[in-house]
C-alpha positions as CSV (number, residue, x, y, z in Angstrom):
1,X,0.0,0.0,0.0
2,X,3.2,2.4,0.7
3,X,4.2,2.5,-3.1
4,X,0.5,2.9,-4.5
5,X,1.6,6.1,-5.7
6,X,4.5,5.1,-7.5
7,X,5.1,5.6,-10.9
8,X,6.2,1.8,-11.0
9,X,3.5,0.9,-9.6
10,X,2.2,-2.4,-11.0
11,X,-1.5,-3.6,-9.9
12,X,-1.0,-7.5,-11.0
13,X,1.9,-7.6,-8.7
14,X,-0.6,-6.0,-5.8
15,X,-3.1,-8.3,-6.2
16,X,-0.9,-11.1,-6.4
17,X,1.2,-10.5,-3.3
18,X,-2.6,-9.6,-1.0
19,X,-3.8,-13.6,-2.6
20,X,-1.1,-14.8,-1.2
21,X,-1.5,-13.0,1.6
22,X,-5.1,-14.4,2.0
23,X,-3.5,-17.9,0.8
24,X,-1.0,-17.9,3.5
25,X,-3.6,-16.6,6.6
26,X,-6.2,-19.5,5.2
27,X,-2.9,-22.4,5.1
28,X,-2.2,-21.2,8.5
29,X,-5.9,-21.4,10.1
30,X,-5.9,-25.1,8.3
31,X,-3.0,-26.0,10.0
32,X,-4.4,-24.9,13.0
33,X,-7.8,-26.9,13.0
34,X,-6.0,-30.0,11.3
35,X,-3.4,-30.5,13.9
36,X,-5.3,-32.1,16.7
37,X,-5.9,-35.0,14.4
38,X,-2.4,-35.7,12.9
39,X,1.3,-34.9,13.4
40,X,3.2,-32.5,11.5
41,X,4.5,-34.6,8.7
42,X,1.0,-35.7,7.5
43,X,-0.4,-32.1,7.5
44,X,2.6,-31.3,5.9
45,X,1.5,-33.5,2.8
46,X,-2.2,-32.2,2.8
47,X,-0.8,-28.8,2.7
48,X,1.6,-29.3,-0.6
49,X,-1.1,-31.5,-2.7
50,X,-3.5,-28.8,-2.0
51,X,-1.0,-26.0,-2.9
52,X,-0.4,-28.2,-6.2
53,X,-4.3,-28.2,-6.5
54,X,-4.8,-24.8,-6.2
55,X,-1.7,-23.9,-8.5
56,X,-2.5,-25.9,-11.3
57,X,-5.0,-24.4,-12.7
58,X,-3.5,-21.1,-13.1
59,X,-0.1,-22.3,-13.9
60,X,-2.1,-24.0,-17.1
61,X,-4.3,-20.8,-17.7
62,X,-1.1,-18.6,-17.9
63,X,2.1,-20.6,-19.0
64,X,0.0,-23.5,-21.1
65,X,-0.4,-21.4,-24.4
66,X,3.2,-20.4,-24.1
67,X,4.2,-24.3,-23.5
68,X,2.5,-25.4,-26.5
69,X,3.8,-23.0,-28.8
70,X,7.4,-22.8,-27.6
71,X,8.2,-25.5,-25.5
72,X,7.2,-28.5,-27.1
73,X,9.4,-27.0,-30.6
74,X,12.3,-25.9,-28.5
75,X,12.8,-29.6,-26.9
76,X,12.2,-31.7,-30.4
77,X,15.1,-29.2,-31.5
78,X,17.2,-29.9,-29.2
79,X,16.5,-33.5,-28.5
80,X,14.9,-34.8,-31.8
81,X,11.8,-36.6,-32.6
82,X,11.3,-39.9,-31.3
83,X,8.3,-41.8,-31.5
C-alpha cells in the first residue's frame, strides 16, 4: 500500500502478493484446526497436494499457451523426434 503512488507501480503484482497473503492466513488457520488430528509430517503432505491443486490451474491458464507454442518446438530441437 506504501508505493500505491509510484510511478512503478504495477496492480498485477498488488493483487498477487494480498492472494497470497489471503493464501497464507487460510494455510495457516488449516493448519491450526488440522493439527489435533495428525502430526506434523501428515499435514505437511495435505498442505503441498492442495497448494499443487490450487496452483494448477492457473499455472495452465497462464504458462500452457506459451508451453505449447514454444516448448514442445524448443525440446524436439534440441532433443529430436522420437516416437
Amino acid at each position: 500500500m506504501a508505493s500505491l503512488t509510484e510511478l512503478s507501480f504495477n496492480w498485477l503484482g498488488f493483487i498477487s502478493a494480498m492472494i497470497s497473503n489471503i493464501s497464507f492466513t487460510y494455510r495457516r488457520i488449516y493448519s491450526k484446526i488440522a493439527m489435533t488430528d495428525m502430526d506434523i509430517t501428515n499435514l505437511y503432505a495435505y498442505i503441498s497436494i492442495i497448494a499443487l491443486i490450487v496452483c494448477i490451474p492457473p499455472a495452465i491458464i497462464f504458462e500452457g499457451p506459451q508451453l505449447l507454442q514454444n516448448g514442445f518446438n524448443d525440446v524436439i530441437a534440441k532433443v529430436g523426434l522420437t516416437v
